[in-house]
BANU-470851 format. One record per residue (C-alpha): residue in one letter; x, y, z. Coordinates in steps of 0.25 Angstrom, whole numbers. Example, Ala and Ser with C-alpha at 12.3 -4.5 7.8 and 13.67 -1.06 7.14 Angstrom:
BEGIN
('A'; (49; -18; 31));
('S'; (55; -4; 29));
end
This chain:
BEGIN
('X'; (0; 0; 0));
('X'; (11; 9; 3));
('X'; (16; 8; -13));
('X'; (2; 13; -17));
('X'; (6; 26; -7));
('X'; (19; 28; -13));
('X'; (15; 28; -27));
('X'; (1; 35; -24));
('X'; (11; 47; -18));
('X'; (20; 46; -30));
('X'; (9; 48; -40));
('X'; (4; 59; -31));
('X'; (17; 66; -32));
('X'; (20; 65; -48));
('X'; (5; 71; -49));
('X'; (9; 83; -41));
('X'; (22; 83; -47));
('X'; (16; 84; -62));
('X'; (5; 94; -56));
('X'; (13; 103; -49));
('X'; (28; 103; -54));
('X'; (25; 97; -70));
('X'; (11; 104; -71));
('X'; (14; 111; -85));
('X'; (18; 96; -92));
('X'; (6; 91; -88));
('X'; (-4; 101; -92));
('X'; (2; 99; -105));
('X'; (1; 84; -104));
('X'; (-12; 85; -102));
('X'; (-16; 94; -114));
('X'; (-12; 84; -121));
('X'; (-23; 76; -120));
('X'; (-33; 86; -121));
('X'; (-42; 88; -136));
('X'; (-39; 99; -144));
('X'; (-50; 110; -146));
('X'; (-54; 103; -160));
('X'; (-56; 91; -154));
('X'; (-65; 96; -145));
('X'; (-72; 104; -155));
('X'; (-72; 92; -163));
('X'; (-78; 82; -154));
('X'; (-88; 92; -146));
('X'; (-94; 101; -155));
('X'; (-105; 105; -148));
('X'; (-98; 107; -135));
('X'; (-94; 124; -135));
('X'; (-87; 128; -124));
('X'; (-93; 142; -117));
('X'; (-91; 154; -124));
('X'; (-80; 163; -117));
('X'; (-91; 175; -118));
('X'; (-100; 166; -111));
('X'; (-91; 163; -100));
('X'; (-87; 176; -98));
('X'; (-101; 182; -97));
('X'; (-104; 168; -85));
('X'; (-91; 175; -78));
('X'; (-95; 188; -79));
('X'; (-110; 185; -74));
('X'; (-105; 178; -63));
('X'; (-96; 190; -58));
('X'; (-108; 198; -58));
('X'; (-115; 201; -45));
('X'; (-128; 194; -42));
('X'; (-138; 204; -36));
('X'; (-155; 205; -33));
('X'; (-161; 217; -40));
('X'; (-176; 221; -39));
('X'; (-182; 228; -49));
('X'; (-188; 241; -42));
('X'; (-199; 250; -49));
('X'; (-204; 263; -42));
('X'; (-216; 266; -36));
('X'; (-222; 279; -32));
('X'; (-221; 281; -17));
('X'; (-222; 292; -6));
('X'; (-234; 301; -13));
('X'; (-236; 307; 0));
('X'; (-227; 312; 13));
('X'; (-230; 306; 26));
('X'; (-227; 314; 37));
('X'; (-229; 313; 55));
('X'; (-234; 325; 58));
('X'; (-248; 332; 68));
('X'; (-260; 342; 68));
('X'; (-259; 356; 70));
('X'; (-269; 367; 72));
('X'; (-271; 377; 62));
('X'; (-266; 388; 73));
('X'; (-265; 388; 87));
('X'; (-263; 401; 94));
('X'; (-261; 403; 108));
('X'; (-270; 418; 112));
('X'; (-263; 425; 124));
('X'; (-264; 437; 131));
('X'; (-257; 449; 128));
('X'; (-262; 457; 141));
('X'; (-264; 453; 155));
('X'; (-276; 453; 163));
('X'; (-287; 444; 169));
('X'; (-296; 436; 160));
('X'; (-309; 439; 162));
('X'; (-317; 430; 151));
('X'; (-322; 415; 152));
('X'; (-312; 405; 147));
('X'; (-315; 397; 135));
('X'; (-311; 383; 137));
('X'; (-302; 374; 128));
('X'; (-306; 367; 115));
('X'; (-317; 379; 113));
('X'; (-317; 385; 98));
('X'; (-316; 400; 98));
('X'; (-318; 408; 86));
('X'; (-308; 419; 80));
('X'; (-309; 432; 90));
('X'; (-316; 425; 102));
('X'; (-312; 431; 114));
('X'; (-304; 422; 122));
('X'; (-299; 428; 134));
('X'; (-303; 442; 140));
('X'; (-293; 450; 150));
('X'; (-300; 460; 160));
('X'; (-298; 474; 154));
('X'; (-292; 479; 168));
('X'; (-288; 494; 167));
('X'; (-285; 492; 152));
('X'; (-298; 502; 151));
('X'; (-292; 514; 158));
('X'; (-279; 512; 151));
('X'; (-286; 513; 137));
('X'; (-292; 526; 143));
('X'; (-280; 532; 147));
('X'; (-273; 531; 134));
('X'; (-285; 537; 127));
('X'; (-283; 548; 137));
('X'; (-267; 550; 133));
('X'; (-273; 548; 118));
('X'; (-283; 562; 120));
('X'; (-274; 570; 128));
('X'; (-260; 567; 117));
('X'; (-271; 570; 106));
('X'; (-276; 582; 115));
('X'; (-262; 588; 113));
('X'; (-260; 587; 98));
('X'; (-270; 600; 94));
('X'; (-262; 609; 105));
('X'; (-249; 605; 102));
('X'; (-253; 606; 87));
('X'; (-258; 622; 89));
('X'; (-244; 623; 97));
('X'; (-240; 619; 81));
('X'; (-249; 629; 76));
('X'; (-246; 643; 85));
('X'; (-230; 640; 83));
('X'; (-231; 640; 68));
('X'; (-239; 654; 70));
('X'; (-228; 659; 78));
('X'; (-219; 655; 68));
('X'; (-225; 661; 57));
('X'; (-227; 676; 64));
('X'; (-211; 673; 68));
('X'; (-209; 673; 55));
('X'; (-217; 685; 50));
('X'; (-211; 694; 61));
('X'; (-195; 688; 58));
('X'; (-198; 691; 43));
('X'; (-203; 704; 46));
('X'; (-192; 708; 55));
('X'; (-181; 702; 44));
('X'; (-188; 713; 35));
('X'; (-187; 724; 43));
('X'; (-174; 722; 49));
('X'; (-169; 720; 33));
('X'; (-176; 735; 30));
('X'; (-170; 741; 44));
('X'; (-184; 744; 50));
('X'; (-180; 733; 60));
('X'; (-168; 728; 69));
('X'; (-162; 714; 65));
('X'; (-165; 710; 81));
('X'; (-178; 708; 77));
('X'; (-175; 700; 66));
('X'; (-168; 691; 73));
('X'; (-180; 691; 85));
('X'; (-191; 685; 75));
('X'; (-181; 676; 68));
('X'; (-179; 669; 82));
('X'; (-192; 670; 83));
('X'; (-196; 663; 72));
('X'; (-186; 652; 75));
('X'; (-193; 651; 89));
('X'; (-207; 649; 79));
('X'; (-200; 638; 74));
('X'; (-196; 630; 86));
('X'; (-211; 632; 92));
('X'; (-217; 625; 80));
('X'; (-207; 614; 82));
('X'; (-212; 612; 96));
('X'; (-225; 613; 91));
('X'; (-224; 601; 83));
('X'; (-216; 593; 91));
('X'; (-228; 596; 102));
('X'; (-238; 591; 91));
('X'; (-228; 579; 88));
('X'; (-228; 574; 104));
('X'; (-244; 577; 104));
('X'; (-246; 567; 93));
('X'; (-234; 556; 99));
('X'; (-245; 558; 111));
('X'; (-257; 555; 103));
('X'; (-247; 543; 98));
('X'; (-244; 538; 111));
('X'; (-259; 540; 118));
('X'; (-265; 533; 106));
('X'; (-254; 521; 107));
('X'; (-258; 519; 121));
('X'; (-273; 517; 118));
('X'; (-269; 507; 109));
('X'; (-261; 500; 118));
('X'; (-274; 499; 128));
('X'; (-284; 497; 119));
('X'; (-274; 486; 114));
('X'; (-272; 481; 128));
('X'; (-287; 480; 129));
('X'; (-290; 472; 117));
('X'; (-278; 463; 123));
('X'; (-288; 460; 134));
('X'; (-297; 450; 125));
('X'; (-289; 437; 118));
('X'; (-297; 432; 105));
('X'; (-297; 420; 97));
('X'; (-287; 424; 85));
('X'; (-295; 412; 75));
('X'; (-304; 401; 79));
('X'; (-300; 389; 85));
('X'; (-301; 380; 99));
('X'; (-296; 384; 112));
('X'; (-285; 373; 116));
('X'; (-285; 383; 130));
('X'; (-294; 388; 138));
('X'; (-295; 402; 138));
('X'; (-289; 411; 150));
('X'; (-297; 407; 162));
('X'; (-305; 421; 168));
('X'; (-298; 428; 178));
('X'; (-284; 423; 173));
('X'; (-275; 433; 172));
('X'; (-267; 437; 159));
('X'; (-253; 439; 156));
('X'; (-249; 443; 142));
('X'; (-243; 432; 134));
('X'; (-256; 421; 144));
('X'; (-263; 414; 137));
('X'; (-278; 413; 134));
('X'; (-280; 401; 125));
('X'; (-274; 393; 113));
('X'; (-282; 392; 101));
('X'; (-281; 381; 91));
('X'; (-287; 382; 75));
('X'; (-288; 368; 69));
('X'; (-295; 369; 58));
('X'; (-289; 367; 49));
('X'; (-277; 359; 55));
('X'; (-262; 356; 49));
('X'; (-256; 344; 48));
('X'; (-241; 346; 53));
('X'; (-228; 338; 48));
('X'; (-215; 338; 46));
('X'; (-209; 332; 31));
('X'; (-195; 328; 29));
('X'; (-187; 338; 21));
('X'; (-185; 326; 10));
('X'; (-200; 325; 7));
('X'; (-204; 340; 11));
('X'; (-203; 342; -4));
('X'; (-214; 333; -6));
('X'; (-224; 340; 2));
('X'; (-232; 352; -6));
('X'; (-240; 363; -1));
('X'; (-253; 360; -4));
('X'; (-251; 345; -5));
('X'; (-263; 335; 2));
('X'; (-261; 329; 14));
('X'; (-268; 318; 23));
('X'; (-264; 315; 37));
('X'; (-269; 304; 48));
('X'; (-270; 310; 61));
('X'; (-266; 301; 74));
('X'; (-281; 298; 77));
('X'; (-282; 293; 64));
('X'; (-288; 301; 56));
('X'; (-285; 306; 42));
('X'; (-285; 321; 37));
('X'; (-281; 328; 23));
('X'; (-276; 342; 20));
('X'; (-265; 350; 13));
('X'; (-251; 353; 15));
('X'; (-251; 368; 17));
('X'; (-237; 372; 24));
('X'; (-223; 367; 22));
('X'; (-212; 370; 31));
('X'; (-201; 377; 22));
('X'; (-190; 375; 35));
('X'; (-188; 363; 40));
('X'; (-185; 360; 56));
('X'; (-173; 361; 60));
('X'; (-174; 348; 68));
('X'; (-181; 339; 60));
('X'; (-177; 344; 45));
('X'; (-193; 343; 41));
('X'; (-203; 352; 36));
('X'; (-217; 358; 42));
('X'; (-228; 353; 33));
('X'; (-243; 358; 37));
('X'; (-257; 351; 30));
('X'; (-267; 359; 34));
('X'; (-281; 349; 38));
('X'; (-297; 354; 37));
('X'; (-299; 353; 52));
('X'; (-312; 359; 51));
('X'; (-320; 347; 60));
('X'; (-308; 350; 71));
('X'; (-305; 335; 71));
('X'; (-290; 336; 71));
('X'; (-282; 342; 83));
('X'; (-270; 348; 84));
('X'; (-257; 341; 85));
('X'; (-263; 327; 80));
('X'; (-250; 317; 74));
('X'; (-255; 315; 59));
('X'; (-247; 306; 47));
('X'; (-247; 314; 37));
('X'; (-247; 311; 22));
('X'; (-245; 324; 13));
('X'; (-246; 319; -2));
('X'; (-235; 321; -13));
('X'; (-230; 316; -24));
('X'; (-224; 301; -26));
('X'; (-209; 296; -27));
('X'; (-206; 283; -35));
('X'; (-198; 276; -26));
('X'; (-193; 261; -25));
('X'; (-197; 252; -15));
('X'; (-185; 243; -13));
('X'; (-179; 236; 0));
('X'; (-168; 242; 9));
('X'; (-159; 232; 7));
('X'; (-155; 237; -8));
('X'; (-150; 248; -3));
('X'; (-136; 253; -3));
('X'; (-126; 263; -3));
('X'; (-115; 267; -12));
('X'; (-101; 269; -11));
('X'; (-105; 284; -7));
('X'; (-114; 280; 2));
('X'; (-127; 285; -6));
('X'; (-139; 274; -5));
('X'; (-144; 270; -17));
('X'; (-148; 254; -23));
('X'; (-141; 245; -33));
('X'; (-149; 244; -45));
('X'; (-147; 235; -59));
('X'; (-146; 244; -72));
('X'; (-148; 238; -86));
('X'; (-135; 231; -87));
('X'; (-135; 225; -74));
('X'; (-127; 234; -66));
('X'; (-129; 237; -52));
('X'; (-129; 251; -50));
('X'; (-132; 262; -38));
('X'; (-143; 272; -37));
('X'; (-145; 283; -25));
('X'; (-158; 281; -18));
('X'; (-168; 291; -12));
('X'; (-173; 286; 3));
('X'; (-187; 285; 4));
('X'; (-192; 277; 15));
('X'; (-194; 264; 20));
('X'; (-207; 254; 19));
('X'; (-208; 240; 25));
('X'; (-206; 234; 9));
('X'; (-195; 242; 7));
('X'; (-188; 256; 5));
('X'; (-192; 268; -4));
('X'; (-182; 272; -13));
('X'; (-181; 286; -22));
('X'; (-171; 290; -33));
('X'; (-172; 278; -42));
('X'; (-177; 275; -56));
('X'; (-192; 272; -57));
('X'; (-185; 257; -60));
('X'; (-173; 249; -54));
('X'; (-166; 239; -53));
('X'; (-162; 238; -37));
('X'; (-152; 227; -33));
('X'; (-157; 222; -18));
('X'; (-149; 211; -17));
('X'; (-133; 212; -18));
('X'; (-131; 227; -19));
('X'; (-120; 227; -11));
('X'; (-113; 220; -19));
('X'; (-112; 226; -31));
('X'; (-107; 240; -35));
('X'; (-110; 251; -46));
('X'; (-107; 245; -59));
('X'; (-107; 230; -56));
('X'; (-114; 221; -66));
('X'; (-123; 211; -58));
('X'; (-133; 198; -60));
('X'; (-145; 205; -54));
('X'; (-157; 195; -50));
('X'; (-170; 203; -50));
('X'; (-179; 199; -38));
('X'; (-194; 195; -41));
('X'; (-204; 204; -38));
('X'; (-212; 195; -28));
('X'; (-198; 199; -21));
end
């Protein structure tokens, strides 16, 4: 048995000798024995080997990327702005007191309807009366002083004007020698003193009418102070405060009551500055209130500046209110209308970035080459997200790109549309 060893480990040896160290010589030995290219042709003429082409094209569509593509068309979504918003009254106005005093008439309790000019609140008159008599005394006696100091006005221009008769007469008689150049002098003076006198005239007829001026201000101001007294509804409305209770007493800046106009009633939000273009004046609105139900109206105010705080706009809708069934301050969804963005619905999954770090999708062009697109963010549903900026059709690779680059040629596989 040990012979059979030996010679097994001989012929072991000479084969790797002949492999390894004599490889050339039989390679050629072996070529010896195999049919020439006629012979072959020759003896299986039906048998073709594969085209070069052809297995060029099987390597060249194996290198190429295999990768899932939907076909995505665009639907049209977002035909309205959904906002979070609340009830406001038409206007609120908080009526105070500009005066003080003690209330002398009955309170009106809360949740009454007043109408435009009802009194509300009534302060005791007090000693407002004699004041207001007062000043039209100071009025009479300023006014009584105007027609004296006006003749004061009228006797100095006389005196002037005989000053001047008699200085003229002097000049003349001086000039001809029938007169001495003293007196001359005397009536010039006392025409100069003429002069001054109806100045001071008329500076007495100028403080006689600043009197009239003052006197009649001060009348004003007490006949103001008594209109003051009485505090009126400024527009009709409900009471959300009882009025000043009698025998209160008033400060300026108290407060008799709150009046509230909600009819009509606005609709208050706040819309994102990247859909504030898509809200119009003018456009219809709908809104469901907390308690469930549902009102329309129109969109009549848009905030031009946005909060600081939360970068959004004011929007007002202003609501018929006219069976007083919505209340102030109520949380409502609103739902303004606006025109519809095409959009594809497409999962989150297929989105990706680019070397930038813009996001965007693969898609498929003609010539099955993967390329990248920029998206426009939407927002999310439960099938999916929303997705701007893209053709109307598209090709969108969900499955594998991440594994190809812009520019690559790849297998794609288009998914069924029960998918």
């Amino acid at each position: 048995m040990r012979i059979f060893s030996i010679i097994t480990a001989l012929l072991v040896c000479a084969v790797l000798y002949m492999v390894v160290l004599e490889r050339d010589r039989l390679v050629s030995f072996a070529q010896q024995f195999q049919p020439s290219a006629e012979e072959v042709a020759e003896d299986a003429p039906m048998e073709v080997a594969a085209p070069i082409d052809a297995m060029a094209e099987e390597e060249a569509e194996d290198s190429r990327v295999s990768v899932v593509v939907r076909q995505s068309i665009a639907e049209i979504v977002d035909s309205a702005v959904l906002l979070r918003g609340r009830t406001e009254a038409a206007r609120q106005v908080e009526v105070r007191a500009e005066t003080s005093g003690l209330i002398i008439s009955q309170p009106i309790r809360a949740g009454a309807f007043v109408t435009e000019g009802q009194l509300m609140c009534e302060i005791a008159v007090g000693t407002r009366q004699s004041d207001v008599a007062e000043a039209q005394a100071r009025l009479a006696e300023a006014q009584s002083r105007l027609p004296e100091a006006e003749a004061r006005v009228a006797e100095a221009v006389a005196r002037l004007a005989e000053a001047e008769i008699n200085n003229n007469a002097a000049t003349r008689l001086s000039e001809s020698g029938f007169a001495s150049e003293t007196r001359a002098v005397s009536t010039a003076a006392t025409v100069s003193a003429a002069q001054a006198a109806i100045q001071s005239a008329q500076a007495g007829v100028e403080a006689a009418m600043s009197g009239i001026q003052s006197a009649e201000a001060g009348v004003m101001r007490a006949n103001q102070e008594i209109e003051r007294l009485q505090m009126f509804a400024p527009f009709s409305g409900h009471l959300e405060t009882d009025t000043a209770e009698i025998g209160s007493l008033m400060q300026p800046g108290a407060l008799c009551a709150t009046v509230i106009q909600l009819d009509p009633i606005k609709l208050i939000g706040f819309v994102p500055e990247a859909q504030v273009d898509r809200v119009s004046l003018g456009a219809l609105a709908g809104a469901r209130l907390a308690s469930g139900a549902e009102v329309r109206g129109e969109v009549t105010f848009i905030s031009r500046a946005a909060d600081p705080q939360t970068r959004t706009f004011r929007v007002e809708i202003t609501v018929d209110n006219s069976d007083l069934s919505i209340r102030d301050g109520q949380t409502a969804d609103i739902l303004i209308s606006s025109e519809g963005q095409l959009a594809h619905l497409l999962p989150s999954s297929a989105m990706t970035l680019n070397d930038d770090g813009d996001l965007g999708l693969r898609i498929v062009d003609e010539d099955n080459i993967a390329q990248f697109v920029p998206v426009v963010y939407m927002r999310d549903t439960v099938n999916g997200v929303l997705l701007g900026g893209l053709p109307e059709a598209v090709d969108v690779i969900v499955i594998g790109q991440e594994f190809v680059t812009e520019g690559v040629e790849v297998d794609p596989h288009y998914q069924e549309l029960t998918q």
